[in-house]
PDB file of N, CA, C and O in Angstrom:
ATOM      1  N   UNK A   1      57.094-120.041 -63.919  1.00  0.00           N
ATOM      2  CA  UNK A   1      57.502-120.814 -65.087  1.00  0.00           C
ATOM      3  C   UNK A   1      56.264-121.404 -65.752  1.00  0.00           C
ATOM      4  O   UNK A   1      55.292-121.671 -65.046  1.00  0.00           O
ATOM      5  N   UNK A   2      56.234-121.643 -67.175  1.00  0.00           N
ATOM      6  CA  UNK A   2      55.314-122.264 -68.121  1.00  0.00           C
ATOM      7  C   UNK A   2      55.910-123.495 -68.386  1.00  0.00           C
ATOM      8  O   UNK A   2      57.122-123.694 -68.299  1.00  0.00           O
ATOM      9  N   UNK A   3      55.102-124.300 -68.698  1.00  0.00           N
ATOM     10  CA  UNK A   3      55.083-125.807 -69.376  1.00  0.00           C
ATOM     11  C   UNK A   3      55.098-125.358 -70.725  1.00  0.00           C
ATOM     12  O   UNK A   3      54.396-124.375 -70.962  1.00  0.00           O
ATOM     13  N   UNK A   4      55.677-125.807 -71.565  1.00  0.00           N
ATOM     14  CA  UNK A   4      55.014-125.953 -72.909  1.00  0.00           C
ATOM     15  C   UNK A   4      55.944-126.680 -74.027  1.00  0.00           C
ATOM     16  O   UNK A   4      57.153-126.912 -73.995  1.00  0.00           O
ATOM     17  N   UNK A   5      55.307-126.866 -74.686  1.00  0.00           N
ATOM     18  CA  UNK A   5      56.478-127.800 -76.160  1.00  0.00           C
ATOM     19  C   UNK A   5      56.741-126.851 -77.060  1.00  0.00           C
ATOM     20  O   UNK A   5      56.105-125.827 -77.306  1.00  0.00           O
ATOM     21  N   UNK A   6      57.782-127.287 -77.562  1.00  0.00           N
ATOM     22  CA  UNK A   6      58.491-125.818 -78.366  1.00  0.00           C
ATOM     23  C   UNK A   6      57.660-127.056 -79.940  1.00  0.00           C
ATOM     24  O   UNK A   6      57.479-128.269 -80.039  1.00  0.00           O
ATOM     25  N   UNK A   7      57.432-126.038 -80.718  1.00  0.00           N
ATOM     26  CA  UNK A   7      56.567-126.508 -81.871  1.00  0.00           C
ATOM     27  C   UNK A   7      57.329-125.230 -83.553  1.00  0.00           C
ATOM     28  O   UNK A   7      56.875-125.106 -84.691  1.00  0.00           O
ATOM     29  N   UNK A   8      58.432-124.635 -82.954  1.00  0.00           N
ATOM     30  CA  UNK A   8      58.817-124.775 -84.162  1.00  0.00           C
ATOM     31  C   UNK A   8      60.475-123.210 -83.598  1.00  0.00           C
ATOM     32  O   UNK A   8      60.822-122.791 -82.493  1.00  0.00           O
ATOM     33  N   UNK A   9      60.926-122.919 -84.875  1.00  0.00           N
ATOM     34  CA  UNK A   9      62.397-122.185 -84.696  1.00  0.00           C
ATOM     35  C   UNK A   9      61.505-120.769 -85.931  1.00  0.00           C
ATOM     36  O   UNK A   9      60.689-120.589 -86.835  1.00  0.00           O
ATOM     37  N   UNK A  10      62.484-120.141 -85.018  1.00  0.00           N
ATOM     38  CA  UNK A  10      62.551-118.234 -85.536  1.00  0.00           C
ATOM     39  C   UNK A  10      64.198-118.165 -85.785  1.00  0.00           C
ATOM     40  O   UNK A  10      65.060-118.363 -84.929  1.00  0.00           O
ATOM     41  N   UNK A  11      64.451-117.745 -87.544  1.00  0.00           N
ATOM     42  CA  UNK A  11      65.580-117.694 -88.049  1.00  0.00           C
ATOM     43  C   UNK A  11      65.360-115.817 -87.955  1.00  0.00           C
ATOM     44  O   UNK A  11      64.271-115.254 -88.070  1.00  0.00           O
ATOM     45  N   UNK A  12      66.645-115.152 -87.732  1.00  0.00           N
ATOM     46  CA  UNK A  12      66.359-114.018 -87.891  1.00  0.00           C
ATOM     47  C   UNK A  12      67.637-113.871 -88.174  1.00  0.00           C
ATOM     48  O   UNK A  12      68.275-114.204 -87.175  1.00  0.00           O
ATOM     49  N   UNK A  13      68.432-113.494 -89.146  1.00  0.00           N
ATOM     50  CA  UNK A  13      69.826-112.802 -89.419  1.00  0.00           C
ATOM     51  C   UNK A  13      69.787-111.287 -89.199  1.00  0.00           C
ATOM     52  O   UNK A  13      70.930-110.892 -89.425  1.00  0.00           O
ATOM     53  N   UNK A  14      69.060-110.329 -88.888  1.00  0.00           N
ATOM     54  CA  UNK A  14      68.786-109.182 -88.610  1.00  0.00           C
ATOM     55  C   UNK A  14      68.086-108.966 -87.235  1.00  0.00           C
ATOM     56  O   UNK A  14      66.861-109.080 -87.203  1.00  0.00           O
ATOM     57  N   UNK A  15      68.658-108.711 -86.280  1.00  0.00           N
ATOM     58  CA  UNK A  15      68.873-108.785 -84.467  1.00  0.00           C
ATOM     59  C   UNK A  15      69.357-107.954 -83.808  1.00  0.00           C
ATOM     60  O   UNK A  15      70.509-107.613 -84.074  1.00  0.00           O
ATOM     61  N   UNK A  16      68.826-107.487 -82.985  1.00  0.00           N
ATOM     62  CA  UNK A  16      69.631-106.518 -81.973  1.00  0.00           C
ATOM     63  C   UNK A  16      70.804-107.722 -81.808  1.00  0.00           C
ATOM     64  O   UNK A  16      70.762-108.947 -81.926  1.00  0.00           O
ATOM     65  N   UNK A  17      72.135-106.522 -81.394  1.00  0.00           N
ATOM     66  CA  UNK A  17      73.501-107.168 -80.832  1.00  0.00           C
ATOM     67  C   UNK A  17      73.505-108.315 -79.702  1.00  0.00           C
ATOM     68  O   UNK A  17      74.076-109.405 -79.741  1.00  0.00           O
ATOM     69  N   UNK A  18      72.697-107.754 -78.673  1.00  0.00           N
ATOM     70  CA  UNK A  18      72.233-108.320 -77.896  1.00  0.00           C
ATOM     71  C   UNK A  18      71.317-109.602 -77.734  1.00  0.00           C
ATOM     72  O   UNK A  18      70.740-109.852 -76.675  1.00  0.00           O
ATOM     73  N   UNK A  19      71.204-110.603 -79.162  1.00  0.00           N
ATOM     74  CA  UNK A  19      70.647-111.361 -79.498  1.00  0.00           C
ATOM     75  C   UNK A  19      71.231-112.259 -80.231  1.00  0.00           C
ATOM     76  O   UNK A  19      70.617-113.322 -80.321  1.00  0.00           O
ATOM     77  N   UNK A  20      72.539-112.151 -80.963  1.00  0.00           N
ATOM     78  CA  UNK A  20      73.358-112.372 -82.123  1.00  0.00           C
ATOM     79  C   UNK A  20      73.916-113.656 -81.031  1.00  0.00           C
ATOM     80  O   UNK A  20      74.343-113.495 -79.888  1.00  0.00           O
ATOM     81  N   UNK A  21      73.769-114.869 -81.736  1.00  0.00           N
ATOM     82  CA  UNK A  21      74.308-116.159 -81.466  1.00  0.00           C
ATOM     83  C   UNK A  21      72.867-116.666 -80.636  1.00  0.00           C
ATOM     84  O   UNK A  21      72.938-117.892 -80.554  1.00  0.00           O
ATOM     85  N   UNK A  22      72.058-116.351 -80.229  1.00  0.00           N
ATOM     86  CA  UNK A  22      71.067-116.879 -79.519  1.00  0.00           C
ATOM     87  C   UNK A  22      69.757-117.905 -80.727  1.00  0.00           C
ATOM     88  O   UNK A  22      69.383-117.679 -81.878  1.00  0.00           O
ATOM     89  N   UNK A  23      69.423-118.986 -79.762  1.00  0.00           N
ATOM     90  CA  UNK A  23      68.048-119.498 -80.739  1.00  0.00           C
ATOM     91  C   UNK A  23      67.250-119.507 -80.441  1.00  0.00           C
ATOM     92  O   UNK A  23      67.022-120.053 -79.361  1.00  0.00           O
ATOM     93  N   UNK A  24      66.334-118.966 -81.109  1.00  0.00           N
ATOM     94  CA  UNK A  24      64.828-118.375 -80.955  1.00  0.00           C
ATOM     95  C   UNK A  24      63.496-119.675 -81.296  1.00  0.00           C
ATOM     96  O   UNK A  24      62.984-120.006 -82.366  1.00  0.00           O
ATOM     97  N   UNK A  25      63.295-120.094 -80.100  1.00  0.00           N
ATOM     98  CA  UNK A  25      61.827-121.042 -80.373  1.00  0.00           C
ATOM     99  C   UNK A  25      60.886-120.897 -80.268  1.00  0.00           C
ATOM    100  O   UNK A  25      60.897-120.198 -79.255  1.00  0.00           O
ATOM    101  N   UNK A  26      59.939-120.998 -80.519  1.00  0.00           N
ATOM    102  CA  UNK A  26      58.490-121.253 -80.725  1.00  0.00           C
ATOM    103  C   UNK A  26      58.140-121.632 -79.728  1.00  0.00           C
ATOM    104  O   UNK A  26      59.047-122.345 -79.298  1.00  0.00           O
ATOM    105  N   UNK A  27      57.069-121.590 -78.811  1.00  0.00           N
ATOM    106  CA  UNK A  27      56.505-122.700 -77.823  1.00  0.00           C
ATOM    107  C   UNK A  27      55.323-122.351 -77.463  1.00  0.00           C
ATOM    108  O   UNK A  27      54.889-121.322 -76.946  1.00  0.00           O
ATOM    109  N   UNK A  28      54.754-123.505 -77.853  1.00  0.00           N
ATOM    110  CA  UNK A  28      53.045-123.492 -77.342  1.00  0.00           C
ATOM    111  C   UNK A  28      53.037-123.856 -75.799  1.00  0.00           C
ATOM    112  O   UNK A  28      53.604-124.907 -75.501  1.00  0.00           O
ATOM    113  N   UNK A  29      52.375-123.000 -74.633  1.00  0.00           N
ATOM    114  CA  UNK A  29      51.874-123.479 -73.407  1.00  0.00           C
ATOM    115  C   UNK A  29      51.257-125.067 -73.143  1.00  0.00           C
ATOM    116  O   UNK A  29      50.153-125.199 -73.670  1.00  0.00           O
ATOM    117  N   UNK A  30      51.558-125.811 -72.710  1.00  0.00           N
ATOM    118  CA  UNK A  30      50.631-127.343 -72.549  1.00  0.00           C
ATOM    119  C   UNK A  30      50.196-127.139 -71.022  1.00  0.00           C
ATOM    120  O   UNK A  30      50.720-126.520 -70.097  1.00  0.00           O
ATOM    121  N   UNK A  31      49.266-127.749 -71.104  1.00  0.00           N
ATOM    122  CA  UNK A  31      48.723-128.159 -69.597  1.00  0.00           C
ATOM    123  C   UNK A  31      49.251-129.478 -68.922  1.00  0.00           C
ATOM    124  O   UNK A  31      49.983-130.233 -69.562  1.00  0.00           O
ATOM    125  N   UNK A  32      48.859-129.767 -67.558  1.00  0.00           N
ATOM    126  CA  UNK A  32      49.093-130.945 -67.077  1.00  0.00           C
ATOM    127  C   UNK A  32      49.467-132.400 -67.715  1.00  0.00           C
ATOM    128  O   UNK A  32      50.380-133.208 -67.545  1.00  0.00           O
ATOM    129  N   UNK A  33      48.234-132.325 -68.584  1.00  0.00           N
ATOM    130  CA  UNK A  33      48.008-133.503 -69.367  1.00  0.00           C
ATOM    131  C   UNK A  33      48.498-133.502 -70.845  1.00  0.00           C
ATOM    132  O   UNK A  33      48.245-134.358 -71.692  1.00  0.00           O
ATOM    133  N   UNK A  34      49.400-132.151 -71.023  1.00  0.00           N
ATOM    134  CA  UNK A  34      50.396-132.026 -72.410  1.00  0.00           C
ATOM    135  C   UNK A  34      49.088-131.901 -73.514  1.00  0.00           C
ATOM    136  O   UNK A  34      49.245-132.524 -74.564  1.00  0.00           O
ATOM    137  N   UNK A  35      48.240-131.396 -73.404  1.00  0.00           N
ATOM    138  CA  UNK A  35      47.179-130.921 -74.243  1.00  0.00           C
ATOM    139  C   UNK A  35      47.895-129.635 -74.195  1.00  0.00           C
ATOM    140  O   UNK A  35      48.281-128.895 -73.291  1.00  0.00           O
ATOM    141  N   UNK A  36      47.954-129.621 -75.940  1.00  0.00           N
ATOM    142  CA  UNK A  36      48.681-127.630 -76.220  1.00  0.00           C
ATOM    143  C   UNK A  36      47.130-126.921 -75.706  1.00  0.00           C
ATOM    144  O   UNK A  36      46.036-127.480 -75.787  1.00  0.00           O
ATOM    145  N   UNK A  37      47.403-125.560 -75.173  1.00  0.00           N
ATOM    146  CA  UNK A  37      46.751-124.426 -74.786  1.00  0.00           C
ATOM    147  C   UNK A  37      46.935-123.497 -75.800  1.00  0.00           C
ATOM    148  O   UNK A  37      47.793-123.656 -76.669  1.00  0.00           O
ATOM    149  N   UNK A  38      45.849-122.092 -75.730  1.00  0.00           N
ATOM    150  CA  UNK A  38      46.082-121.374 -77.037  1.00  0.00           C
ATOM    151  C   UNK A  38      47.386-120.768 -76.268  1.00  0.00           C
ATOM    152  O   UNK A  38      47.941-120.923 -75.180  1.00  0.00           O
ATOM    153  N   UNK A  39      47.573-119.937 -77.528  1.00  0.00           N
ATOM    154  CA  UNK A  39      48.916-118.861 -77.838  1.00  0.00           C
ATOM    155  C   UNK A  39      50.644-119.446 -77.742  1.00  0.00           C
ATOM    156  O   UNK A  39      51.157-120.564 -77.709  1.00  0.00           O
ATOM    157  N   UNK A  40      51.082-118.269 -77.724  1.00  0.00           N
ATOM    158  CA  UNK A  40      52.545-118.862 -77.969  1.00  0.00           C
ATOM    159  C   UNK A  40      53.294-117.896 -77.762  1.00  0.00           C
ATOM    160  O   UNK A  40      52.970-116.708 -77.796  1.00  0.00           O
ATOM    161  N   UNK A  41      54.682-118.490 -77.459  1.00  0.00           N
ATOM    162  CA  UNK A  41      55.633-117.304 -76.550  1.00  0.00           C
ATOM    163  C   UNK A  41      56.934-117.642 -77.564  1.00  0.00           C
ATOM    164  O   UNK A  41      57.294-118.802 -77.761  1.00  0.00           O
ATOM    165  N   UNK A  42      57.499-116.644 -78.094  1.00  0.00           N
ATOM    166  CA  UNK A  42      59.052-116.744 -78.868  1.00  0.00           C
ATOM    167  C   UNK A  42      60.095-116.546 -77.591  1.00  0.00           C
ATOM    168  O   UNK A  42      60.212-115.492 -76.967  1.00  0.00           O
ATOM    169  N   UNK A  43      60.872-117.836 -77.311  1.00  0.00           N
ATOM    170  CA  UNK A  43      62.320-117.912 -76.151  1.00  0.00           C
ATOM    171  C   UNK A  43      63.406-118.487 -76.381  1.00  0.00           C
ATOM    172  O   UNK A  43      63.651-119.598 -76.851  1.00  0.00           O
ATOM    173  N   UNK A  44      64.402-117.220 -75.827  1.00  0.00           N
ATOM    174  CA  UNK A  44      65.784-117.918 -76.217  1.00  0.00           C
ATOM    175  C   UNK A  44      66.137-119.166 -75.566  1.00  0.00           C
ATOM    176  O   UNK A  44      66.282-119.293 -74.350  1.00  0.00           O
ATOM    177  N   UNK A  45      66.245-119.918 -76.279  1.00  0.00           N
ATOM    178  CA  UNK A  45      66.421-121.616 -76.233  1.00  0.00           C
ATOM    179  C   UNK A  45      68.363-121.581 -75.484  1.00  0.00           C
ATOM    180  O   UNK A  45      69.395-121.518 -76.151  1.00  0.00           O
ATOM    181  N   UNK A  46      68.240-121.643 -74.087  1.00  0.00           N
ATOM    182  CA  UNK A  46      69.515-121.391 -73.178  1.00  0.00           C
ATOM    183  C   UNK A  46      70.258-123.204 -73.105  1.00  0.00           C
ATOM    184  O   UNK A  46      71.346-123.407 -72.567  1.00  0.00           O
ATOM    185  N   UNK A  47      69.530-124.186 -73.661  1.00  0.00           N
ATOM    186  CA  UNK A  47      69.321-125.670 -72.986  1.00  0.00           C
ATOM    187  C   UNK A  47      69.705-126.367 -74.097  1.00  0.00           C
ATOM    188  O   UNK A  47      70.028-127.540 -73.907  1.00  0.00           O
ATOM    189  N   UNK A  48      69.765-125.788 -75.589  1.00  0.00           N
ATOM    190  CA  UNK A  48      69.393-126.778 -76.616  1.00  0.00           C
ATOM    191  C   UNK A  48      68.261-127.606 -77.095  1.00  0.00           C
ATOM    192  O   UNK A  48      68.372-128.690 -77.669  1.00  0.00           O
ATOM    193  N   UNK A  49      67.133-126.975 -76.795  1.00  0.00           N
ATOM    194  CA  UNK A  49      65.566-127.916 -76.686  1.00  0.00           C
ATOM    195  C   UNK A  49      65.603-128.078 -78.408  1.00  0.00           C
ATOM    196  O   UNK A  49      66.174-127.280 -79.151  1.00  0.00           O
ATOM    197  N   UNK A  50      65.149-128.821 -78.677  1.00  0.00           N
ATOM    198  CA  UNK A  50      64.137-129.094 -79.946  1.00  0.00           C
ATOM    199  C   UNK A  50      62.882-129.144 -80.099  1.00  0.00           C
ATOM    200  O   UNK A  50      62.087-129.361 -79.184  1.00  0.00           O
ATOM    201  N   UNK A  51      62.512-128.895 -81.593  1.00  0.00           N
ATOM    202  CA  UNK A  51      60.756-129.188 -81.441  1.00  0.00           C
ATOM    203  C   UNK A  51      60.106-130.474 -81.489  1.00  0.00           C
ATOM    204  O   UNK A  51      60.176-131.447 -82.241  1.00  0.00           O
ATOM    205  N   UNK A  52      59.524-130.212 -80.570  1.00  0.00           N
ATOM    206  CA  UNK A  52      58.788-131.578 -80.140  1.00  0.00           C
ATOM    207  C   UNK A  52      58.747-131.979 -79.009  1.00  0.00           C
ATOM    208  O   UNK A  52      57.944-132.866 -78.720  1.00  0.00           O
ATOM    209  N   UNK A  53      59.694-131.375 -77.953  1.00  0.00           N
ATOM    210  CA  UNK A  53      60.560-131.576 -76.583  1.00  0.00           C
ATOM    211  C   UNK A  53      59.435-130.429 -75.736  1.00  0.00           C
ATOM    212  O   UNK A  53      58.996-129.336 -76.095  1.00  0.00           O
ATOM    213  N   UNK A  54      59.230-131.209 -74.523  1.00  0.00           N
ATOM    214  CA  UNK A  54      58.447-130.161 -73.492  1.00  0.00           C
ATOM    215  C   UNK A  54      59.592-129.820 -72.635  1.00  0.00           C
ATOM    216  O   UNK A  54      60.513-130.512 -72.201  1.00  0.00           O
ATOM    217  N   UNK A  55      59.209-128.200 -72.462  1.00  0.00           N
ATOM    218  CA  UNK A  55      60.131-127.533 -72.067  1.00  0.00           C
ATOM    219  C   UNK A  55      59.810-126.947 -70.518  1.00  0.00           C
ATOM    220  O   UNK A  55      58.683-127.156 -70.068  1.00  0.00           O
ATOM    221  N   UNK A  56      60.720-126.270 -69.762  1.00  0.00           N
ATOM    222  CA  UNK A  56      59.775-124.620 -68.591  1.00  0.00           C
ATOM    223  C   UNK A  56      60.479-123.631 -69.328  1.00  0.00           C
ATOM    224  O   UNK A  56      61.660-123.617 -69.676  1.00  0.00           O
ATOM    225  N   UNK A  57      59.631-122.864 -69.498  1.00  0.00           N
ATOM    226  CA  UNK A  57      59.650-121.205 -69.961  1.00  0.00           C
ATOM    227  C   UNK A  57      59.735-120.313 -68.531  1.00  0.00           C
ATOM    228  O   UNK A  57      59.007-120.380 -67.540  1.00  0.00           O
ATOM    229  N   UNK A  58      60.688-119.611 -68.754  1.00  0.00           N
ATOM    230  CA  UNK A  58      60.700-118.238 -67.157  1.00  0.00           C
ATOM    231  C   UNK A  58      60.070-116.819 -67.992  1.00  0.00           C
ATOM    232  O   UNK A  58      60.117-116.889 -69.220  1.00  0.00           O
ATOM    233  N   UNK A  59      59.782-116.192 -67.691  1.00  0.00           N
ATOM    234  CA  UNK A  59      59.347-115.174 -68.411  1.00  0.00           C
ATOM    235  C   UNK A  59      59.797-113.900 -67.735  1.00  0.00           C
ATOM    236  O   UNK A  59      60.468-113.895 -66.703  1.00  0.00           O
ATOM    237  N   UNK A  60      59.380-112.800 -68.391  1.00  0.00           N
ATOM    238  CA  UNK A  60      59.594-111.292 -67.634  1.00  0.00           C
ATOM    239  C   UNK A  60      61.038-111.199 -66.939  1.00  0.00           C
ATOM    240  O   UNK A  60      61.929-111.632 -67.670  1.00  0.00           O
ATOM    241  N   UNK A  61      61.342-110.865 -66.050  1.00  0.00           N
ATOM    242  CA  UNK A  61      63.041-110.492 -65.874  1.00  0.00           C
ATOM    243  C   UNK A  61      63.569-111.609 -64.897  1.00  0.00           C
ATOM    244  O   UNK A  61      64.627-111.376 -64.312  1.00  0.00           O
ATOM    245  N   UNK A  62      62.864-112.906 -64.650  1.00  0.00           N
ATOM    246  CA  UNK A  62      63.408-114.209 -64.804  1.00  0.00           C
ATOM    247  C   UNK A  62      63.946-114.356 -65.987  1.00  0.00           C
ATOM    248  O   UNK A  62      65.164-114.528 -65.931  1.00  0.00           O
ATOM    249  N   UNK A  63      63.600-114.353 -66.792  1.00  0.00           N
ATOM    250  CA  UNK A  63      64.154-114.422 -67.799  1.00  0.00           C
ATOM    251  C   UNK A  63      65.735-114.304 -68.580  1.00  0.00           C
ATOM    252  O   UNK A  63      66.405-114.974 -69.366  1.00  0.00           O
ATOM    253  N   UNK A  64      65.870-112.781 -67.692  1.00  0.00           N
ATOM    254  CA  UNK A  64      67.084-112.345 -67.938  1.00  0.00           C
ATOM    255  C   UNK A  64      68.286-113.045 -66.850  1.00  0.00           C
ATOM    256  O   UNK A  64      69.432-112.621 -67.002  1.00  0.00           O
ATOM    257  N   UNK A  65      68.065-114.048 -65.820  1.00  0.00           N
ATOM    258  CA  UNK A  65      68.871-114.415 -64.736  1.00  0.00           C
ATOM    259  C   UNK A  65      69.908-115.675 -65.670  1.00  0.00           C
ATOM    260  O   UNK A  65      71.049-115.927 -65.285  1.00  0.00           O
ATOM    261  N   UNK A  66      69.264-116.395 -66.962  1.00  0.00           N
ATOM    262  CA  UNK A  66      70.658-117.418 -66.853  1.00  0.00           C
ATOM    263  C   UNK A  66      71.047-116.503 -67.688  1.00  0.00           C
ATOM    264  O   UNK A  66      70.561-115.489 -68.190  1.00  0.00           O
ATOM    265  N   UNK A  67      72.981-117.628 -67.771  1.00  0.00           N
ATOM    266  CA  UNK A  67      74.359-117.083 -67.916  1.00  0.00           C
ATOM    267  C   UNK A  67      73.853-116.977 -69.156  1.00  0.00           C
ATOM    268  O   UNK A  67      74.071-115.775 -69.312  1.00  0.00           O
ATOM    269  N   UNK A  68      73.319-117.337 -70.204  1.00  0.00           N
ATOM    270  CA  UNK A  68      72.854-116.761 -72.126  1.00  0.00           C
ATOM    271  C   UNK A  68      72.567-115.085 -71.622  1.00  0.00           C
ATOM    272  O   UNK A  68      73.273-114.168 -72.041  1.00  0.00           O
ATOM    273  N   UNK A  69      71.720-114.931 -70.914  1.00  0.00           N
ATOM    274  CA  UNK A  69      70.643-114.190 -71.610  1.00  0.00           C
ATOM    275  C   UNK A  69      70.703-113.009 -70.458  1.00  0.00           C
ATOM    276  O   UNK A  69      69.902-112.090 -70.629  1.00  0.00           O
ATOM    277  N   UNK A  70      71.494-112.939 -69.397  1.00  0.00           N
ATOM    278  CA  UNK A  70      71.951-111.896 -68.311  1.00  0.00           C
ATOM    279  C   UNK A  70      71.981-110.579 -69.268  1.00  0.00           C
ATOM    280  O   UNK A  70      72.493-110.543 -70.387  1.00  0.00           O
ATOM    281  N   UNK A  71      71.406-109.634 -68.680  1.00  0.00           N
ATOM    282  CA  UNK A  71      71.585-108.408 -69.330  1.00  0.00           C
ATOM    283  C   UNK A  71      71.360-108.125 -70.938  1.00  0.00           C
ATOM    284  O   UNK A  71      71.967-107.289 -71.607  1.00  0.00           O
ATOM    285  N   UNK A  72      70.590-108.805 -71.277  1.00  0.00           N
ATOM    286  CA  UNK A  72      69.905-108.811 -72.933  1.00  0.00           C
ATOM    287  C   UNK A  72      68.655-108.972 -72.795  1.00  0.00           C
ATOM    288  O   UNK A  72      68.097-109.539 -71.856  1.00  0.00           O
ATOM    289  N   UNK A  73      68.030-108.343 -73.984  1.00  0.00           N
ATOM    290  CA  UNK A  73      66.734-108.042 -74.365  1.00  0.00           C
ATOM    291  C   UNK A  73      65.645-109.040 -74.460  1.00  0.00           C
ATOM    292  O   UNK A  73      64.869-109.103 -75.414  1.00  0.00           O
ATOM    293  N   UNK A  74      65.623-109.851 -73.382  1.00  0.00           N
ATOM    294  CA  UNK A  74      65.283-111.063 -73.392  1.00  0.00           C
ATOM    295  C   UNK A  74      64.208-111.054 -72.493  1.00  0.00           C
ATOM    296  O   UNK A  74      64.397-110.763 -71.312  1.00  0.00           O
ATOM    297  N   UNK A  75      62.919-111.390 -72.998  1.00  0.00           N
ATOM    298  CA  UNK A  75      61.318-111.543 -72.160  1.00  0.00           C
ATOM    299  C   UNK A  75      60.903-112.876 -71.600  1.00  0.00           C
ATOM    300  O   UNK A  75      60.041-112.985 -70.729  1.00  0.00           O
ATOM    301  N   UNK A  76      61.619-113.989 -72.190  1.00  0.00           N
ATOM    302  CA  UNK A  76      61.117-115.399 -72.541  1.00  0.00           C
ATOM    303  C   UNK A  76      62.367-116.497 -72.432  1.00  0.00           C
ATOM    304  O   UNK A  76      61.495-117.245 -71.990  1.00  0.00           O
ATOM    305  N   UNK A  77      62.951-116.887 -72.423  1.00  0.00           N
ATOM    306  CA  UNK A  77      63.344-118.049 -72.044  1.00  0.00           C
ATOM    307  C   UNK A  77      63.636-119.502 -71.996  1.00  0.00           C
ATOM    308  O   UNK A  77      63.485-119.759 -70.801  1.00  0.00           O
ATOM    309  N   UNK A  78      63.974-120.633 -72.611  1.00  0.00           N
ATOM    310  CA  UNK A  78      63.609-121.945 -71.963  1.00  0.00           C
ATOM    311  C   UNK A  78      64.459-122.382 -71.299  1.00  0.00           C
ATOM    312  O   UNK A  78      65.518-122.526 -71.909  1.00  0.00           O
ATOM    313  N   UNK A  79      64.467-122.692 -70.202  1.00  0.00           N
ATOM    314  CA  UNK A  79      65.557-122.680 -68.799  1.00  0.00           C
ATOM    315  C   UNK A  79      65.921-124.721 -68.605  1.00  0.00           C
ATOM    316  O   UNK A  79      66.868-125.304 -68.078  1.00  0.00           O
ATOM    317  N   UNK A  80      64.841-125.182 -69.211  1.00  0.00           N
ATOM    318  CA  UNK A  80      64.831-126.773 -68.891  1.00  0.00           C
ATOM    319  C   UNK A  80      64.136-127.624 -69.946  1.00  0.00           C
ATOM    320  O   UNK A  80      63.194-127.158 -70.588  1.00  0.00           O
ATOM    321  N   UNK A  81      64.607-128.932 -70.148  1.00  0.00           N
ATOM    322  CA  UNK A  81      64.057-129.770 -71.015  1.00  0.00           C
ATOM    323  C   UNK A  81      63.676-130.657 -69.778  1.00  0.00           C
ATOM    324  O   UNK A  81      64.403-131.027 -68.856  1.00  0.00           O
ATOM    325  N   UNK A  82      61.778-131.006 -70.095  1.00  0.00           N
ATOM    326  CA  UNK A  82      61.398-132.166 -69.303  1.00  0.00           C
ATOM    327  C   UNK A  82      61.637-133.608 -69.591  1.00  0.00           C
ATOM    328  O   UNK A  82      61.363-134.096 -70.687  1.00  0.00           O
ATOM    329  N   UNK A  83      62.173-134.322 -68.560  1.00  0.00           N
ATOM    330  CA  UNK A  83      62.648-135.783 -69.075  1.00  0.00           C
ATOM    331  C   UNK A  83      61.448-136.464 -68.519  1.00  0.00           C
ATOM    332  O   UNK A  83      61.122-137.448 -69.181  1.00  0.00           O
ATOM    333  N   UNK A  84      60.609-136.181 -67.359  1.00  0.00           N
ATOM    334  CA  UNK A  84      59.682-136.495 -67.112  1.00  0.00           C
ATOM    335  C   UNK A  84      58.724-135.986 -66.297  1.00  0.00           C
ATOM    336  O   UNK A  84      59.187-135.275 -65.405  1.00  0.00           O
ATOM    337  N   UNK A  85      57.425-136.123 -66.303  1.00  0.00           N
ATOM    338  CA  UNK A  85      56.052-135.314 -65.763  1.00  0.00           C
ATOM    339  C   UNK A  85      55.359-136.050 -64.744  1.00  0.00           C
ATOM    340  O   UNK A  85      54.224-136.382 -65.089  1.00  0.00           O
ATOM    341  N   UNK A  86      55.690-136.389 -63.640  1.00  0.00           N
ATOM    342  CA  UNK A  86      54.469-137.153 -62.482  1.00  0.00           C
ATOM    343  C   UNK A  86      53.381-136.242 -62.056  1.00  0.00           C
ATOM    344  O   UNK A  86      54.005-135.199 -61.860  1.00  0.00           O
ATOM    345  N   UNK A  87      52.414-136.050 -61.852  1.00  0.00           N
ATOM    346  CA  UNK A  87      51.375-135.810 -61.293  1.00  0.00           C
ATOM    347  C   UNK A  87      50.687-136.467 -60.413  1.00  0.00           C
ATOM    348  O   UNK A  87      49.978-137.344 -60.908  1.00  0.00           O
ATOM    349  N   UNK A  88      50.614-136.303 -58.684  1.00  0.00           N
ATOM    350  CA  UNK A  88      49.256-136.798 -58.086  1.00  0.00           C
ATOM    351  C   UNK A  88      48.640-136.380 -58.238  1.00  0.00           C
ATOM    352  O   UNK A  88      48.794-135.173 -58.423  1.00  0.00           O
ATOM    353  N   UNK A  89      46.975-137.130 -58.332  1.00  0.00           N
ATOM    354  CA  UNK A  89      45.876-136.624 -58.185  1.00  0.00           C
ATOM    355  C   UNK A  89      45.590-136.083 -56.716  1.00  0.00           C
ATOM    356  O   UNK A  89      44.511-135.552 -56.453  1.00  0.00           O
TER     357      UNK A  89
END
């Protein structure tokens, strides 16, 4: 799984079948300390996240395990909204 904050939405009215009712977010990777990292991953939003909200991303055919996204064309993911981040040093 990835950390990252979803930082914006993908409207697409033209979709494989297999995609039709799903929402497509944006999400930049963050590190520990919620500093965004480069690049960015497009995931079907399974949770209701918004932008601005740090998320976990599952990727590759994790991906495909929750009840949304079982058996669809699905690489990416957001499986959880973080309510909060502890870290020991």
């Amino acid at each position: 799984m990835t950390l990252g904050k979803v930082i914006g939405t993908i409207w697409a009215t033209r979709k494989d079948e297999g995609l039709v009712g799903m929402k497509l977010q944006i999400v930049r990777p963050v590190g520990l300390d919620l500093q965004p990292k480069e690049g960015f991953v497009v995931a079907v939003d399974s949770v209701g996240a918004g932008v601005g909200e740090i998320v976990l991303v599952a990727t590759g055919s994790s991906a495909r395990m929750t009840e949304l996204t079982k058996n669809k064309p699905v690489d990416a993911v957001i499986m959880a909204i973080v309510d909060k981040l502890d870290v020991a040093d």
